[in-house]
C-alpha positions in Angstrom: -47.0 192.1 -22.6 -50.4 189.7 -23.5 -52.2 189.0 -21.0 -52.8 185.3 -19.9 -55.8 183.6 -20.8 -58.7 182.5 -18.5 -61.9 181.6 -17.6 -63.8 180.0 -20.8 -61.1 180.4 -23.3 -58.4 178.7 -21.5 -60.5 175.6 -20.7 -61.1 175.8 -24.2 -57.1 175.8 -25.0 -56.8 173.1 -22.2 -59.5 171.0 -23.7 -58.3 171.1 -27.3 -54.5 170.7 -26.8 -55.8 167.3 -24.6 -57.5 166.3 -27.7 -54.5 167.2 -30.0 -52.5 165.1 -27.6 -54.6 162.1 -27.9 -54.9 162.6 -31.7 -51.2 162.6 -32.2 -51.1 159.6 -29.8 -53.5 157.7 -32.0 -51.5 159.1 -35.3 -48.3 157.6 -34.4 -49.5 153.8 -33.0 -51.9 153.5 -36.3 -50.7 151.3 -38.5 -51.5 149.3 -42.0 -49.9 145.8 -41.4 -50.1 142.8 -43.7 -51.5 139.6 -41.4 -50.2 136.2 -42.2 -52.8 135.1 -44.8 -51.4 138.2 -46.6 -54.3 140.7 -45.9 -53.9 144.2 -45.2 -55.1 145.4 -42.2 -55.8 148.9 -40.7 -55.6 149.1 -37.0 -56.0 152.9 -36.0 -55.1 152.8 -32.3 -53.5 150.5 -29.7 -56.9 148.2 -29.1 -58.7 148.3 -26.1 -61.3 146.1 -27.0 -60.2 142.7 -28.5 -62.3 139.8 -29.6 -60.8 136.0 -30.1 -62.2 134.0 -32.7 -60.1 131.0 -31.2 -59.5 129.4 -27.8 -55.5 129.2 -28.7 -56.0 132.9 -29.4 -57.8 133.7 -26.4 -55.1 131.6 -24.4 -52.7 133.3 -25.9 -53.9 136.8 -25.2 -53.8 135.9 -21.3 -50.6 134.9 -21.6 -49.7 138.2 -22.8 -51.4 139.8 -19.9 -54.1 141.2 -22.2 -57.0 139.8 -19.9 -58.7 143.6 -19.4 -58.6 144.1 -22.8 -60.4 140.9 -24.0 -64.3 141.9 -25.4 -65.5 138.7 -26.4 -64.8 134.8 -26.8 -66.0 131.8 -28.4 -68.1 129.7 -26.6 -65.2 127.0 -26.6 -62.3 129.5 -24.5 -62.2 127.8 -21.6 -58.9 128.4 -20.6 -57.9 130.0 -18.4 -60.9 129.8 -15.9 -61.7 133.8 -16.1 -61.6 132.9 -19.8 -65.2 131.6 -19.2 -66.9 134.8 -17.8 -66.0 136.8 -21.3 -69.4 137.6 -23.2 -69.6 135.2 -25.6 -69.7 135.3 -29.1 -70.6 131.5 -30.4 -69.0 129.0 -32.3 -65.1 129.6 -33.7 -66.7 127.9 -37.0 -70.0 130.1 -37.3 -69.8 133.4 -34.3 -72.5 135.5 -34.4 -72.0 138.7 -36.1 -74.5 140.7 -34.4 -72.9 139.4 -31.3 -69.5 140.4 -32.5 -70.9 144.1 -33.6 -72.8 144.7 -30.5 -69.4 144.0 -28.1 -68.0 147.1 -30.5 -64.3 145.7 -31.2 -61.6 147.9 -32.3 -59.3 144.3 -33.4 -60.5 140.8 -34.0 -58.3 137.8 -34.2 -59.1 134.9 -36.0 -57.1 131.7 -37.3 -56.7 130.5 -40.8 -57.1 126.9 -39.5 -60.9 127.2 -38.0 -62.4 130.6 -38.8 -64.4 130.4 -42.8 -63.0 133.0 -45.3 -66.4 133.9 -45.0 -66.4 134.7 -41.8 -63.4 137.2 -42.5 -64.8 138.6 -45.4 -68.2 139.6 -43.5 -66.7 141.2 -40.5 -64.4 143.1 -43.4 -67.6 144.3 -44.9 -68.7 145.7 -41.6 -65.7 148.0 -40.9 -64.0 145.9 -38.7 -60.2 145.4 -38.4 -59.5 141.2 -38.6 -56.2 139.8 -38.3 -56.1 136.3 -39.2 -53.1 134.7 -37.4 -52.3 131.1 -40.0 -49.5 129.3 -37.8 -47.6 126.7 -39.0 -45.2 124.5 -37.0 -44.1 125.4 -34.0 -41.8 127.7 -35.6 -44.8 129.6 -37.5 -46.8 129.4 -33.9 -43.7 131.6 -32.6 -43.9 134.0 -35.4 -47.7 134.3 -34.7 -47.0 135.2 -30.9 -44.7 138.1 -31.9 -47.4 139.0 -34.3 -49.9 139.4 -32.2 -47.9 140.8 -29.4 -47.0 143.5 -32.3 -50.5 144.4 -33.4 -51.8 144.2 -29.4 -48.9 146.6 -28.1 -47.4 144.2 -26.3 -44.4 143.8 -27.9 -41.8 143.3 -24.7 -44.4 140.8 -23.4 -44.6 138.7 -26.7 -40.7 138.7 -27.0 -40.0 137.5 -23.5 -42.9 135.0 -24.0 -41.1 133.1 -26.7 -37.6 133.0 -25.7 -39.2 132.0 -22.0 -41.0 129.1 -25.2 -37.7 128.4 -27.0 -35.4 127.9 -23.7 -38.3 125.0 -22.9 -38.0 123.5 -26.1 -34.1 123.9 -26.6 -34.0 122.5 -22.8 -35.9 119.1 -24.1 -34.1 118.9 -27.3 -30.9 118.7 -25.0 -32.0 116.4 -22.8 -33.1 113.7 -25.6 -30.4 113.9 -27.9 -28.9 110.7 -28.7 -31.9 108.8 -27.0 -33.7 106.0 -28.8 -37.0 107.6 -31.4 -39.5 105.3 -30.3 -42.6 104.6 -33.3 -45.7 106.6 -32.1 -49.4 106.2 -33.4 -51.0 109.4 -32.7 -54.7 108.4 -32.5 -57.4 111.4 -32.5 -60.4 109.9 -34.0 -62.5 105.8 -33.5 -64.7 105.3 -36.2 -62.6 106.1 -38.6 -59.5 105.7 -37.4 -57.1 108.8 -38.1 -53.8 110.6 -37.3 -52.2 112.9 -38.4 -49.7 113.6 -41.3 -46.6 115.7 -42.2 -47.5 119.5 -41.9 -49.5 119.3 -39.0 -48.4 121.3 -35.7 -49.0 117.6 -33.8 -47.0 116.2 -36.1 -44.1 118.5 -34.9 -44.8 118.5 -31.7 -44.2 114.5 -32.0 -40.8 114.9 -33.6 -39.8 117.7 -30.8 -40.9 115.5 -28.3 -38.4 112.9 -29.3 -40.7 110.0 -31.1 -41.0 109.5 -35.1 -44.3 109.7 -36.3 -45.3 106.5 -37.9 -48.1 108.8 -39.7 -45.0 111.0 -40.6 -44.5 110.2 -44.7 -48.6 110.5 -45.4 -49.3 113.5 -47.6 -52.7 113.5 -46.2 -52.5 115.6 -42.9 -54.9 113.6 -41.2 -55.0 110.1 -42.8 -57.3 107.1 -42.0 -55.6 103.9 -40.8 -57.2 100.5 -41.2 -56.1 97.9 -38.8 -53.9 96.5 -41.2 -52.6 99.6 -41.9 -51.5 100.1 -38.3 -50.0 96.8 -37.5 -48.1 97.1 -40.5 -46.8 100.4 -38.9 -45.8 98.4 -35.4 -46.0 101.4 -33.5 -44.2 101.3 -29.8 -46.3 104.1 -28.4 -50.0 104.9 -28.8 -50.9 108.6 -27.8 -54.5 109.7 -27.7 -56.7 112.5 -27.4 -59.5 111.2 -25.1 -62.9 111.6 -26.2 -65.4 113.8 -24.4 -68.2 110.9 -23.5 -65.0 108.2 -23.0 -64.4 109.5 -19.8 -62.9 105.9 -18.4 -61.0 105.2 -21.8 -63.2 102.3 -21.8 -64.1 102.5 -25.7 -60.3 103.5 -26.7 -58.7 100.2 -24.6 -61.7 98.1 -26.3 -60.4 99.3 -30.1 -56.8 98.5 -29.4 -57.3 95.0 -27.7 -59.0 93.8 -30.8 -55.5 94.7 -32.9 -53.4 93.6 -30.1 -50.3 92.8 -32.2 -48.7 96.0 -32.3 -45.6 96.5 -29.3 -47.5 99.3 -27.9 -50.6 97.3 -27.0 -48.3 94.2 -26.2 -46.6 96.2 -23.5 -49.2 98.5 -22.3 -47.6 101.6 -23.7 -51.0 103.2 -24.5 -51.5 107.1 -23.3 -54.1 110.0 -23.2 -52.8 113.0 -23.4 -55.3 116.6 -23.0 -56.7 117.5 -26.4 -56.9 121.1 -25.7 -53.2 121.0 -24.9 -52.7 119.2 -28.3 -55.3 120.6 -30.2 -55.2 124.5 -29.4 -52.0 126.8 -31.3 -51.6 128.2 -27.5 -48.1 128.6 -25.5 -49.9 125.4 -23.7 -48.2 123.2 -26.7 -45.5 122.9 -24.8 -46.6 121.7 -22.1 -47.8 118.8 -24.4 -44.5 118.5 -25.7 -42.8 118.2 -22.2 -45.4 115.1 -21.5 -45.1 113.1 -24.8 -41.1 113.5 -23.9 -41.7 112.0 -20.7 -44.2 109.3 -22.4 -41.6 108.9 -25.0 -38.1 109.2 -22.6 -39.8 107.7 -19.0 -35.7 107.4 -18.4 -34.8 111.0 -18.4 -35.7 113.5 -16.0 -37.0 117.1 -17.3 -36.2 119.5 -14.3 -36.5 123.2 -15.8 
């Protein structure tokens, strides 16, 4: 009959099957997966230190109750408030890369639509695993929830998430059927002038919400409108993004009295709406969606 093992040896045995443990752990989560600009990307272990390369990202990180597992933002993730106390990493458009090395990230997420290829390709070079969400509409924003819900190990998180997302939209979609598609001039820039196009997440967000895009049939996504152009578009609504030093609105009201034959200016119907809420692929779209419905439908009541 052996005799059991002790003193140095079985610490050894202890230690190394703790080791093997962890090592098979690590064996079956790793994984090769293809993100959605078609890239292959390793991911060796479920990560535990995350950096966003966009506020929608970041937003949508905390929504998947990844908030201890965030290592670094953009300077621009200010949402939600603890959001603001992650180390920071600069710009979405040009992050520091020391920055981004030094917080020691085992996953970085960036977005096809604000992150440079170049950007990508550096971090690449360094060793680092990058997976580039690139959503498109809000059924492509969806996909990109469940994607990073999959790659984060937050799958049952990510899954409730969106049908929580789609009972919201279906619930809107229900309550403005059959209602009147008022014209709507979505207005995000002054001097020029622009909106935007087909293929644009607003743009969808618009339709959803129950209006009709007057900018809907350009096949520029974010076209410049003269002020012939938009009286000749007779919009009913104007929606705006309200500009950072126009607190008061006072340069946006200005603009629109000097077209003043439109219906929407006629009848006041002239509205700011959040820019982070329209501007940022983050479950917070919806929330957008759920107010341009009420700008659009003021009749119908939206109780969830």
């Amino acid at each position: 009959m052996s005799k059991p093992l002790t003193g140095p040896q079985h610490s050894s045995i202890v230690i190394l099957t703790v080791v093997l443990a962890l090592i098979c752990v690590d064996i079956s989560w790793a994984r090769v997966v293809t993100d959605e600009i078609g890239r292959s990307v390793n991911i060796a272990s479920a990560p535990q230190r995350i950096i966003s390369l966009a506020p929608g990202i970041t937003e949508t990180l905390y929504f998947l109750g990844l908030d201890d597992y965030i290592a670094g933002v953009t300077t621009f993730c200010d949402w939600p408030a603890a959001a603001r106390k992650k180390p920071r990493i600069g710009g979405f458009s040009n992050p520091s890369l020391e920055k981004i090395v030094g917080l020691k990230p085992d996953l970085i997420i960036a977005t096809a639509d604000g992150n440079r290829k170049d950007t990508v390709r550096q971090l690449e070079r360094l060793g680092l695993s990058v997976y580039v969400i690139n959503p498109s509409g809000i059924t492509g924003f969806l996909n990109s929830i469940v994607n990073i819900g999959g790659i984060t190990d937050r799958e049952k998180e990510a899954g409730k998430l969106v049908e929580g997302l789609r009972k919201r939209l279906s619930h809107i979609t229900r309550r403005i059927r059959n209602k009147h598609r008022p014209r709507v001039f979505f207005q995000l820039g002054m001097e020029p002038v622009f909106t935007v196009g087909r293929g644009t997440l607003i743009h969808e967000m618009i339709e959803q919400a129950g209006g009709i895009n007057v900018a809907g049939q350009d096949i520029a996504r974010y076209p410049v409108y003269s002020a012939e152009g938009i009286i000749a578009a007779s919009p009913e609504i104007i929606v705006f993004a309200p500009m950072v030093n126009d607190r008061n609105f006072a340069a946006v009201n200005k603009f629109w009295q000097t077209i003043g034959d439109i219906p929407a200016v006629k009848n006041k119907k002239i509205y700011p709406i959040d820019a982070d809420l329209i501007n940022r692929a983050s479950p917070r779209i919806f929330d957008a969606i759920e107010i341009m419905a009420r700008i659009f439908h003021p009749d119908v009541k939206f109780t969830r």
